[in-house]
C-alpha positions in Angstrom: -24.5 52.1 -27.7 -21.3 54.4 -26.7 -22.1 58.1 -25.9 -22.2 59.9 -29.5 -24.8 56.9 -31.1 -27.3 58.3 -27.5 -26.1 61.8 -28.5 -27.8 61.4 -32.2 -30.7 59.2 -30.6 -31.9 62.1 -28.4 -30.9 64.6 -30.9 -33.7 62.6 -33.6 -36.4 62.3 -30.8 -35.9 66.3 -29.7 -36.2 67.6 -33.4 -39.4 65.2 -33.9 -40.7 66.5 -30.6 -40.1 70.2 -31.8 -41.5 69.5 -35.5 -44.7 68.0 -33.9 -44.9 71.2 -31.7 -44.4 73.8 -34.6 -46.7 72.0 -36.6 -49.7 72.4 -33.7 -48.1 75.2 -32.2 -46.5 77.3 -35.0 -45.9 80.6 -32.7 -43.9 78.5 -30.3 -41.1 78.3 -32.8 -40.9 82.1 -32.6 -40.5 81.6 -28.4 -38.0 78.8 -28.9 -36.2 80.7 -31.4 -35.5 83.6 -29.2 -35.0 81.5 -26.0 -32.3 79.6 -27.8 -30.5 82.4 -29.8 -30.4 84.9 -26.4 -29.0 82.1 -24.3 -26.2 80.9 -26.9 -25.6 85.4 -26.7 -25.0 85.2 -22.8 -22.8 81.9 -23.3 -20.9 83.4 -26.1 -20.3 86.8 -24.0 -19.7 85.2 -21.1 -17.1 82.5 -22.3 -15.4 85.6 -24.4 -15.3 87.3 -21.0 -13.2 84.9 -19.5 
């Protein structure tokens, strides 16, 4: 396996992982929604910063 075929391999088992979670915990996608939009903000600010 070279880097990007374990790059898609972990991508497949984090968005199973994260449906499974939504589907038993459907408020969590709300949580991980906002986590993940207000950290690509401060990445995106602070790399336009620079």
């Amino acid at each position: 396996m070279d880097k990007f075929e374990l790059g898609g391999l972990l991508a497949g088992i984090i968005s199973i992982f994260f449906g499974i979670v939504v589907i038993v915990w459907p408020r969590v996608l709300a949580y991980a929604i906002g986590i993940y939009l207000i950290l690509f903000g401060i990445i995106a600010v602070v790399a336009a910063l620079r």
